[in-house]
Residue frames as a rotation matrix with the C-alpha (Angstrom) as fourth column:
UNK 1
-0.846 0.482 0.226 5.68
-0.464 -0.876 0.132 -9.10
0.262 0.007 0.965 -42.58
UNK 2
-0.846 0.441 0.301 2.57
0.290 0.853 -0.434 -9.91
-0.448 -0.280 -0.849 -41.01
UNK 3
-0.508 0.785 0.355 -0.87
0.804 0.284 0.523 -10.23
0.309 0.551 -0.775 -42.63
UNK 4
-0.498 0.547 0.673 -3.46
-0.181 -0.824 0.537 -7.46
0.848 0.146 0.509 -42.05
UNK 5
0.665 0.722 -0.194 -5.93
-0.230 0.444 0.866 -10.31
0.711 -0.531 0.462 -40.43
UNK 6
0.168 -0.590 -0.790 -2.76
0.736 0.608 -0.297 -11.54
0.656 -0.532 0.536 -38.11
UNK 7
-0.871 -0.452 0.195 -1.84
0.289 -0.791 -0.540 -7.88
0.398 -0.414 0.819 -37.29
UNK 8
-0.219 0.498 0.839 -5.16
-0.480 -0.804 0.351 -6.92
0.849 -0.327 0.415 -36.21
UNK 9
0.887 0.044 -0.460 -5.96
0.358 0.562 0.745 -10.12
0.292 -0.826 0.483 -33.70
UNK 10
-0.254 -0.693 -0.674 -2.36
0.842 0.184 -0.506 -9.05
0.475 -0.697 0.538 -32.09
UNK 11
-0.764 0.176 0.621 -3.43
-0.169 -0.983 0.070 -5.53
0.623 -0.051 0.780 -31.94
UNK 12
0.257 0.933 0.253 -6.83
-0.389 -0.140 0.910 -6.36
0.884 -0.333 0.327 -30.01
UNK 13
0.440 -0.077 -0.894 -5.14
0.531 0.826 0.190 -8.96
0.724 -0.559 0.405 -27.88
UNK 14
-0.457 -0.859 -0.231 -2.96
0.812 -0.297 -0.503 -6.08
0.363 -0.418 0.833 -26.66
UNK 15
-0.370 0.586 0.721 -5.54
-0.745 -0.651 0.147 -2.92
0.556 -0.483 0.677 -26.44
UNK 16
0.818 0.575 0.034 -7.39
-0.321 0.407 0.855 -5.86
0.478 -0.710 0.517 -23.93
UNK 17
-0.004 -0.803 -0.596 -4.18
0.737 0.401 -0.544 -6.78
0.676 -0.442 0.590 -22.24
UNK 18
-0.835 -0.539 0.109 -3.20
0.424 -0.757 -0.497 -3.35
0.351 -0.369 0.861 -21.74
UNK 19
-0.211 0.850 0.482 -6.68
-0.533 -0.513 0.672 -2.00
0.819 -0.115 0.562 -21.02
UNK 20
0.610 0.051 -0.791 -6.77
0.260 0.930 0.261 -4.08
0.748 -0.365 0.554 -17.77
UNK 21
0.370 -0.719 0.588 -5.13
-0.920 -0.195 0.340 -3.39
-0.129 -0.667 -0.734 -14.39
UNK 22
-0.356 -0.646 -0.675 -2.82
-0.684 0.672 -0.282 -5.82
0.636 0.361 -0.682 -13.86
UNK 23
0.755 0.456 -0.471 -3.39
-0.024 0.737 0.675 -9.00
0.655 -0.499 0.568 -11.79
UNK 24
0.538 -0.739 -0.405 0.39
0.625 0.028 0.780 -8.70
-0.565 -0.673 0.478 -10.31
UNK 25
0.733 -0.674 -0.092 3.41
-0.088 0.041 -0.995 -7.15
0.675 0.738 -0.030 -11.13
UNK 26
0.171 -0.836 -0.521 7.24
0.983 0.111 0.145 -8.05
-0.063 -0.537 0.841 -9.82
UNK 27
0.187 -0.650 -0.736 9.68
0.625 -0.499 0.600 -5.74
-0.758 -0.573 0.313 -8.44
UNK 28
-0.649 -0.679 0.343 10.49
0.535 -0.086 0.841 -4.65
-0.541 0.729 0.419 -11.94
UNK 29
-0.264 0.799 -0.540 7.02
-0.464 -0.596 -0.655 -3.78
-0.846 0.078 0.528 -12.96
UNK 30
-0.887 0.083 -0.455 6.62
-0.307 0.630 0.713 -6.97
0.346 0.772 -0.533 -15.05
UNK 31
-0.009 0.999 -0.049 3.37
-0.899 0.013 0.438 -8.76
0.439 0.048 0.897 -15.20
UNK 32
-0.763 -0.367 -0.531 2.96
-0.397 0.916 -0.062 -11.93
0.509 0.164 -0.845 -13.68
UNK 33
0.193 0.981 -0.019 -0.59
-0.423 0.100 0.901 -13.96
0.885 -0.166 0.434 -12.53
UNK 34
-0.463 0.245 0.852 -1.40
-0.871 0.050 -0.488 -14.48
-0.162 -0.968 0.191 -8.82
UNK 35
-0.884 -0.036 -0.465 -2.82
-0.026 0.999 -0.028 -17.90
0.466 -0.013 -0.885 -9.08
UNK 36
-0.485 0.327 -0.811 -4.43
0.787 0.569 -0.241 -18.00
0.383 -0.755 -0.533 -5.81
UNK 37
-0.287 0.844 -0.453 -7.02
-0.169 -0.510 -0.843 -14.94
-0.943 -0.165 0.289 -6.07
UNK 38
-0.909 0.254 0.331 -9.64
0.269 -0.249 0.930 -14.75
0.319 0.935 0.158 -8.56
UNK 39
-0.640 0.768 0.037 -12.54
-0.751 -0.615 -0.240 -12.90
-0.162 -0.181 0.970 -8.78
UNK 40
-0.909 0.377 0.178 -15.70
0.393 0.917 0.068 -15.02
-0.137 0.132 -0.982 -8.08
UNK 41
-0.491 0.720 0.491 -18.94
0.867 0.348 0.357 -14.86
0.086 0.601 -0.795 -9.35
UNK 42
0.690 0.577 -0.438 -20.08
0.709 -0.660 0.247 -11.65
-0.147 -0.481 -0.864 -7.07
UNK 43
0.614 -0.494 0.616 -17.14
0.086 -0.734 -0.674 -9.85
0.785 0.467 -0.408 -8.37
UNK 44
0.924 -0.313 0.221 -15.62
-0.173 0.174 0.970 -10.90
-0.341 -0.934 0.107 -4.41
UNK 45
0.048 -0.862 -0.504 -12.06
-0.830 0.246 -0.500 -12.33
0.555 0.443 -0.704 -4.34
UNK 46
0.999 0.019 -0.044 -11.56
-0.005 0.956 0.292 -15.90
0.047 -0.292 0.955 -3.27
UNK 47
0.261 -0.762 0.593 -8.41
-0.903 -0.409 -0.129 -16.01
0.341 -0.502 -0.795 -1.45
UNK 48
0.334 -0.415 -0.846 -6.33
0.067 0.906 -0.418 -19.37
0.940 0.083 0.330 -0.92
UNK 49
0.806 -0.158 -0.570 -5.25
0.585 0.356 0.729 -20.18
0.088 -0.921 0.380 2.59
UNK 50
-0.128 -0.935 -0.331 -1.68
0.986 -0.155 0.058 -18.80
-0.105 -0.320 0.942 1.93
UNK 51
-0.218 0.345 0.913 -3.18
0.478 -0.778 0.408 -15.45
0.851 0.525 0.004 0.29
UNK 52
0.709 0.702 -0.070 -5.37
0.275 -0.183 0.944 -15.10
0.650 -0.688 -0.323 3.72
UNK 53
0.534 -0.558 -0.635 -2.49
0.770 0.011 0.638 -15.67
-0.349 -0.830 0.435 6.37
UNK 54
-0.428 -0.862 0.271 -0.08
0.868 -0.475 -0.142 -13.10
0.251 0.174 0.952 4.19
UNK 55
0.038 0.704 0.710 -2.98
0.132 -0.707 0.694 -10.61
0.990 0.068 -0.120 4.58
UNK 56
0.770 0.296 -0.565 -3.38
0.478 0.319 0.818 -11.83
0.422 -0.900 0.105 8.19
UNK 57
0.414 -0.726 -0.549 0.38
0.865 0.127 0.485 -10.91
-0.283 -0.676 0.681 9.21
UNK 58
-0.524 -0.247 0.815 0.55
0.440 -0.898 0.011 -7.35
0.730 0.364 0.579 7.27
UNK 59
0.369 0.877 0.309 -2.43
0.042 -0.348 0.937 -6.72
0.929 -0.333 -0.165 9.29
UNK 60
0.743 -0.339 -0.577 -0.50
0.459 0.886 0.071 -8.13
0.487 -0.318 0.814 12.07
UNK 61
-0.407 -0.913 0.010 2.73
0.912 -0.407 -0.048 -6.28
0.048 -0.010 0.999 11.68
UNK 62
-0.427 0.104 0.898 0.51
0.269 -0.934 0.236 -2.90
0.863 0.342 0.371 11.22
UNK 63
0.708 0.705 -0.048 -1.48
0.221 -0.157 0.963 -3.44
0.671 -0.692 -0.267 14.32
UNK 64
0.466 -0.642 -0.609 1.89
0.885 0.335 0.324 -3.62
-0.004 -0.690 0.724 16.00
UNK 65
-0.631 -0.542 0.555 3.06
0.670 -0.741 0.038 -0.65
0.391 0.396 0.831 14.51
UNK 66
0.186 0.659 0.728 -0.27
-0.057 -0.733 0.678 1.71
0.981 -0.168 -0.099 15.18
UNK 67
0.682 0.555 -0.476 -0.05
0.440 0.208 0.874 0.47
0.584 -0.805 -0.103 18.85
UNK 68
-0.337 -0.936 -0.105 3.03
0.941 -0.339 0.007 1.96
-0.043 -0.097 0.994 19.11
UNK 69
-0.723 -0.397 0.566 2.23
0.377 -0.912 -0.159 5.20
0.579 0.098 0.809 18.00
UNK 70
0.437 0.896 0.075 -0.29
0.145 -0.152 0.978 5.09
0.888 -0.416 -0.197 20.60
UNK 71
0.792 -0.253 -0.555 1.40
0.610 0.295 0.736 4.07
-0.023 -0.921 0.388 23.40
UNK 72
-0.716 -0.612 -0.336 4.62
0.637 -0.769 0.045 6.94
-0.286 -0.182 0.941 22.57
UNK 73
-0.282 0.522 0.805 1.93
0.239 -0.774 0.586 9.87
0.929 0.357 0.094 21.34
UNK 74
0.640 0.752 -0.159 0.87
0.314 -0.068 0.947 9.37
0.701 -0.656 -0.280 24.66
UNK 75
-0.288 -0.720 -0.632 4.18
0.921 -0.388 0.022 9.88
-0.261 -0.576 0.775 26.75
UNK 76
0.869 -0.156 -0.470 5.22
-0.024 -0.961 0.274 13.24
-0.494 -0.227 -0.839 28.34
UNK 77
0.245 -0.851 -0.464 8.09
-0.486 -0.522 0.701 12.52
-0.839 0.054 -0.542 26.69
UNK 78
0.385 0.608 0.695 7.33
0.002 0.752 -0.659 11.50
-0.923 0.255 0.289 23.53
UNK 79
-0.625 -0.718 0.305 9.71
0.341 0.100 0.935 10.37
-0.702 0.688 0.182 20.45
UNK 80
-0.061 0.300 -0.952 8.28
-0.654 -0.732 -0.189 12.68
-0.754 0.611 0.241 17.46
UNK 81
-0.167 -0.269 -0.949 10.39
-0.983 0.115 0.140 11.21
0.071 0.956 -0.283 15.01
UNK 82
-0.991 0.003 -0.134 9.76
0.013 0.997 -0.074 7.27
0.134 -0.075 -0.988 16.07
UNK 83
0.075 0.992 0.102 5.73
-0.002 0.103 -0.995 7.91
-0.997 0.074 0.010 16.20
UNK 84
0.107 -0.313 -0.944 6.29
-0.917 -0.397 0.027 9.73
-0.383 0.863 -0.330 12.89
UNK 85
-0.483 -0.368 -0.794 8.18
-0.852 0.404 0.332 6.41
0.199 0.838 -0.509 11.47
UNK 86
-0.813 0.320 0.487 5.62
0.291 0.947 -0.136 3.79
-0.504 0.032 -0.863 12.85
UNK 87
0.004 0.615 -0.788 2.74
-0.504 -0.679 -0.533 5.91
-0.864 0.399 0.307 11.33
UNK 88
0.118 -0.050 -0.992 4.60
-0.851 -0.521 -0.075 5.29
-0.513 0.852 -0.104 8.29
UNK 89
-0.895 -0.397 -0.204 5.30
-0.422 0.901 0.100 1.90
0.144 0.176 -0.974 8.84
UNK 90
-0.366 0.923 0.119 1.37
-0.045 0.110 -0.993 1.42
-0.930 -0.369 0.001 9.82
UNK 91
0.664 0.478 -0.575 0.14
-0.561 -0.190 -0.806 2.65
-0.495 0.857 0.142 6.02
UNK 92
-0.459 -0.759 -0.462 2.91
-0.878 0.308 0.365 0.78
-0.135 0.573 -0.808 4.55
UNK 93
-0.925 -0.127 0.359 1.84
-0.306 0.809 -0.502 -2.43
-0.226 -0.574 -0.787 5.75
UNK 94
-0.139 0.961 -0.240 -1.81
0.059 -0.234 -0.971 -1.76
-0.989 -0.149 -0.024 5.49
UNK 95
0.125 -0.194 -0.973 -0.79
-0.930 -0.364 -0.046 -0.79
-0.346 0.911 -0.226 1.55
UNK 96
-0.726 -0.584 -0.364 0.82
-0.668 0.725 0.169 -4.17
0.166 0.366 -0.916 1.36
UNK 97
-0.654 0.588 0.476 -1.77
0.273 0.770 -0.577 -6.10
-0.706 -0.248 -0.664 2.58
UNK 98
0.069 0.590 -0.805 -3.94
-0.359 -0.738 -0.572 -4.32
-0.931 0.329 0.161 0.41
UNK 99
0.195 -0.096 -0.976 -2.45
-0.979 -0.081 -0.188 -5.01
-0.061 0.992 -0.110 -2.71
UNK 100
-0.911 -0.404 -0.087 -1.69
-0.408 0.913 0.030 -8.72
0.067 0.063 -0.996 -1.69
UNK 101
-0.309 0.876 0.372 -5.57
0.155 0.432 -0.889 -8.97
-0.938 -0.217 -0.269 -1.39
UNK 102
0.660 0.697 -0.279 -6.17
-0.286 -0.110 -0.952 -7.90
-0.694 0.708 0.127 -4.99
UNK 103
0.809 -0.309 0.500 -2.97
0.552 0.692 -0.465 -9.70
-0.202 0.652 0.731 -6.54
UNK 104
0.884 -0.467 0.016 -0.60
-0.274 -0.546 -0.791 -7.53
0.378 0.696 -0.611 -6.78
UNK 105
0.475 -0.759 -0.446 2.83
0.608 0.649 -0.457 -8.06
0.636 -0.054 0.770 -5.73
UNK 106
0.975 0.177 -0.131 3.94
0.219 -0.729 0.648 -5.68
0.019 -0.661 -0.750 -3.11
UNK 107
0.603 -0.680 0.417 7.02
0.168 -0.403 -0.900 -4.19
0.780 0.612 -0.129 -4.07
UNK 108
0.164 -0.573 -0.803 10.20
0.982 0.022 0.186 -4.00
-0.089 -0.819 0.566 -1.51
UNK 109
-0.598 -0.604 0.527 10.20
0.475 -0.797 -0.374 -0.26
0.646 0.027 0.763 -1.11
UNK 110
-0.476 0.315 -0.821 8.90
0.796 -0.242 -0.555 2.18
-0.374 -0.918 -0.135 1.66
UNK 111
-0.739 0.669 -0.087 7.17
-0.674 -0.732 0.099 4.93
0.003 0.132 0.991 -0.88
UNK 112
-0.512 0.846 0.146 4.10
0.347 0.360 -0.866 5.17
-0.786 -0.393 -0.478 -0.14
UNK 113
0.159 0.427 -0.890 3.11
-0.596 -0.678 -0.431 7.09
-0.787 0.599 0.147 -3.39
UNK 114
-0.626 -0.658 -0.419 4.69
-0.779 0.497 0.383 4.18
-0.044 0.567 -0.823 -4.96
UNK 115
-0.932 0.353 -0.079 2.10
0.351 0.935 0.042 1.76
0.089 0.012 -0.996 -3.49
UNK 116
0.009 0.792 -0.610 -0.89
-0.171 -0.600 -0.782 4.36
-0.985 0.111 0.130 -3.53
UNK 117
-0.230 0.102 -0.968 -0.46
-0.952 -0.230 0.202 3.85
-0.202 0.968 0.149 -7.50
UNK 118
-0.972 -0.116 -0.205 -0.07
-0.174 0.940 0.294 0.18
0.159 0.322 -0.933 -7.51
UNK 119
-0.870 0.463 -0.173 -3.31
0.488 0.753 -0.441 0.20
-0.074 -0.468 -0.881 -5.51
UNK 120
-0.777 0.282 -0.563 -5.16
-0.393 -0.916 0.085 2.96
-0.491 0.287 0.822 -7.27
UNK 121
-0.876 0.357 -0.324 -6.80
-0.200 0.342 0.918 0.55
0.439 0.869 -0.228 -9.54
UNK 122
-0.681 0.083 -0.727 -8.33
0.500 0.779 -0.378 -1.13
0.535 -0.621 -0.572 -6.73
UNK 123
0.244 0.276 -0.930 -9.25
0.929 -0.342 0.142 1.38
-0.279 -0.898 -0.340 -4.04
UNK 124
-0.094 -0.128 0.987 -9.31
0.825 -0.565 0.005 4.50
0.558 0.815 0.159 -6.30
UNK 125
0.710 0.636 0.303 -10.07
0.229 -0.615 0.755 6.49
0.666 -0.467 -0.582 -3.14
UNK 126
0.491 -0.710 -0.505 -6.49
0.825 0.194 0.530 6.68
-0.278 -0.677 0.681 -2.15
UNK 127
-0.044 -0.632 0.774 -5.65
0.857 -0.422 -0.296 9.41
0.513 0.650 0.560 -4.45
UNK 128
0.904 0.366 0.220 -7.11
0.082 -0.654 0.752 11.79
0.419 -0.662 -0.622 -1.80
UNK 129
0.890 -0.432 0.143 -4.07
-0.218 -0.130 0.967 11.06
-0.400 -0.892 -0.210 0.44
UNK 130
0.607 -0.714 0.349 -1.37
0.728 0.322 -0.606 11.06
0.320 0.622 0.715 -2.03
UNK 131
0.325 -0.421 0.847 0.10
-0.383 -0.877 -0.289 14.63
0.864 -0.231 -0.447 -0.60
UNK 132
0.738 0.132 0.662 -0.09
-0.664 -0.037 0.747 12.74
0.123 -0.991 0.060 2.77
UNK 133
0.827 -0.525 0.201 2.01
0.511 0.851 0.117 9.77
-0.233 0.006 0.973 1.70
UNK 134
0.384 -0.871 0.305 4.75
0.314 -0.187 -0.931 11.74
0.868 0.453 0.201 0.42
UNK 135
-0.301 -0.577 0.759 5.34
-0.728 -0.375 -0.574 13.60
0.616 -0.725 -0.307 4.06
UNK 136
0.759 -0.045 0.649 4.75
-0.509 0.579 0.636 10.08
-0.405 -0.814 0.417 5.77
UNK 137
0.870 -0.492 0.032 7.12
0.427 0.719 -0.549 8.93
0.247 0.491 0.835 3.60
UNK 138
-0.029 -0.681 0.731 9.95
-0.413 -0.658 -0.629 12.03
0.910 -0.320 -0.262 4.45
UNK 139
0.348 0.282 0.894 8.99
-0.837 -0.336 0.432 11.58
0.422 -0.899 0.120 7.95
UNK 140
0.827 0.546 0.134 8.77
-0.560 0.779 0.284 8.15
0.051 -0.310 0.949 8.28
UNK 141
0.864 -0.495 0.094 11.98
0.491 0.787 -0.374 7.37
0.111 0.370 0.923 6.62
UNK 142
0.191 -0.879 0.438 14.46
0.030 -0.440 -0.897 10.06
0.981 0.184 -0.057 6.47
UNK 143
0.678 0.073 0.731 13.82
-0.662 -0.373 0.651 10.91
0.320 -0.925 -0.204 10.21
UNK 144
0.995 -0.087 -0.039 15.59
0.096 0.923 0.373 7.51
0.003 -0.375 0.927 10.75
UNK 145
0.187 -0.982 -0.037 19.02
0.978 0.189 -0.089 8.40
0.094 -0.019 0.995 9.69
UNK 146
-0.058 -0.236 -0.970 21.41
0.431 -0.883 0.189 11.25
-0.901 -0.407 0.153 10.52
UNK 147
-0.010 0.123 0.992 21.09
0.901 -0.429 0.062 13.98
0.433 0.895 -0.106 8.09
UNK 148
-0.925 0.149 0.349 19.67
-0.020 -0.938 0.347 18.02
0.379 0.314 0.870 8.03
UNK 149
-0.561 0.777 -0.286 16.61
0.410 0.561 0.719 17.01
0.719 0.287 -0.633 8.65
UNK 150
-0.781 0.325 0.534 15.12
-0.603 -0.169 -0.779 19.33
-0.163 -0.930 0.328 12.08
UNK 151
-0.959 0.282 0.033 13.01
0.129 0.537 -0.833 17.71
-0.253 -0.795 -0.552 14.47
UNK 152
-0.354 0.884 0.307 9.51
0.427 -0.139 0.893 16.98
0.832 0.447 -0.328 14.03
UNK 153
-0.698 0.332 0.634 7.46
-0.688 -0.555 -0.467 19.13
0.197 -0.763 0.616 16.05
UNK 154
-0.814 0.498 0.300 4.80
-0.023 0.488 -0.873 17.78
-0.581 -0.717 -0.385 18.17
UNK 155
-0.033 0.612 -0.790 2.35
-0.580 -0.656 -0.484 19.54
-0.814 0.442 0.376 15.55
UNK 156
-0.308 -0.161 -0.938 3.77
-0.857 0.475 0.200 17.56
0.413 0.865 -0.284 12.25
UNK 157
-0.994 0.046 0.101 3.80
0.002 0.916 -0.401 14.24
-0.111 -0.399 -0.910 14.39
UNK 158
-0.534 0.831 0.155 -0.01
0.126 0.260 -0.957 14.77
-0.836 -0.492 -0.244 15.41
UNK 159
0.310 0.596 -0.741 -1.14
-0.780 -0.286 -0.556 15.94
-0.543 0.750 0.377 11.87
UNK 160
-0.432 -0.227 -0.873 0.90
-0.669 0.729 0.142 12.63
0.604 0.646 -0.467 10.10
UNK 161
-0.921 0.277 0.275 -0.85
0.071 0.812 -0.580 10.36
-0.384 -0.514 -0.767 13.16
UNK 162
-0.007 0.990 -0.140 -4.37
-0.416 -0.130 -0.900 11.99
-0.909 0.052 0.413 11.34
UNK 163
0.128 -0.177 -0.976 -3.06
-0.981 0.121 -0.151 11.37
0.145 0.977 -0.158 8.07
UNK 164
-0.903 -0.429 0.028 -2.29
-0.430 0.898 -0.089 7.82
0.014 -0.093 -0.996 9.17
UNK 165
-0.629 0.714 0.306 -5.77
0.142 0.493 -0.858 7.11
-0.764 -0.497 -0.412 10.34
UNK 166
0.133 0.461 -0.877 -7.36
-0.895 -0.324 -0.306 8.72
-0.425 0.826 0.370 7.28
UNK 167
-0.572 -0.627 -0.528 -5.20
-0.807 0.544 0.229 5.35
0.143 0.557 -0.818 5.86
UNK 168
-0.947 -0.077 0.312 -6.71
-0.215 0.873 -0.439 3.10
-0.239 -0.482 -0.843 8.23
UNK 169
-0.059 0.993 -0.099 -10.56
-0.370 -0.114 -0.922 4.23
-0.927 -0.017 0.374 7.78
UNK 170
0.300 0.391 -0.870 -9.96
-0.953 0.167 -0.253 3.43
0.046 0.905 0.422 4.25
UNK 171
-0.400 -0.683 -0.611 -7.89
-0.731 0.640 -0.237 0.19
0.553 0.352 -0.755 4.22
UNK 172
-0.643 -0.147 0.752 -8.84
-0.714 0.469 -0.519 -1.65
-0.276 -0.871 -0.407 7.47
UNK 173
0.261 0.803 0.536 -12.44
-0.523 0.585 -0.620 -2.75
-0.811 -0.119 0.572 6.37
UNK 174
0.494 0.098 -0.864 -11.02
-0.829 0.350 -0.435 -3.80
0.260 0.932 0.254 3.12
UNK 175
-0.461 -0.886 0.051 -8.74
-0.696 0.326 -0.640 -6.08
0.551 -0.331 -0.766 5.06
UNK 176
-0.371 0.466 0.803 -11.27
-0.811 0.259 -0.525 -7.69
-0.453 -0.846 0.282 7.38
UNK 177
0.671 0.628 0.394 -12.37
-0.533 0.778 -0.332 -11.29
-0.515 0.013 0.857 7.39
């Protein structure tokens, strides 16, 4: 049995644990510390060489992805459902970099409502676009395999390419430098 005076120091140690976004968590949704960010005096993050470049190549991989849905949005004959899944692959990315700039671990999975929470703490102005992530997530992902699923119209496509950018306006500058 523990003491009174033992039980309350664990008790505080935990309401300040738990009171606390995390610094990381794994796949699993364990805790584990990021080393190589810490907040620095201005409340900035200081970012280690490897930290930067992983940031660098989400950024990277998303730019590759938006330019796409530029370059087919624009066709006369223009895949729907492959704009639709780079969109989705655009905020993904952009999500991941995100959350590798403030320590978190970016989870292997393609919700976006999944990494809109992780990165809530952070950038608390994502909850706005939490409806949007769920039908870039449908879109983005089911569209890929056969299924039930009818065609996206030209309409859905162009209203998930606004919803995408809505992503970027928030994320991008956080990303920069």
């Amino acid at each position: 049995m523990l003491s009174s005076g033992v039980w309350l120091q664990t008790s505080l140690l935990l309401l300040t644990l738990l009171s606390k976004p995390p610094t990381s968590t794994t796949a699993g949704g364990r805790l584990s510390i990021i080393s190589s960010i810490s907040p620095t005096s201005t409340g900035e993050f200081y970012m280690n060489d490897d930290v930067r470049e992983s940031i660098r190549q989400w950024r990277a991989k998303a730019q590759s992805d938006w330019t796409t849905v530029e370059i087919l949005s624009d066709s006369k004959l223009c895949p729907t459902e492959t704009v639709c899944f780079h969109c989705q692959q655009f905020v993904e990315k952009l999500l991941k970099a995100a959350l590798t700039l403030y320590g978190v671990e970016a989870p292997k999975t393609h919700d976006l409502r999944r990494l809109i929470q992780l990165a809530e703490p952070y950038l608390p102005e994502l909850s706005r676009l939490v409806d949007s992530s769920d039908a870039l997530t449908v879109h983005g992902v089911e569209t890929r395999y056969p299924g039930d699923m009818p065609q996206v119209t030209l309409a859905e496509m162009n209203e998930l390419v606004e919803s995408s950018k809505e992503f970027g306006k928030i994320l991008i500058p956080k990303l920069k430098g």
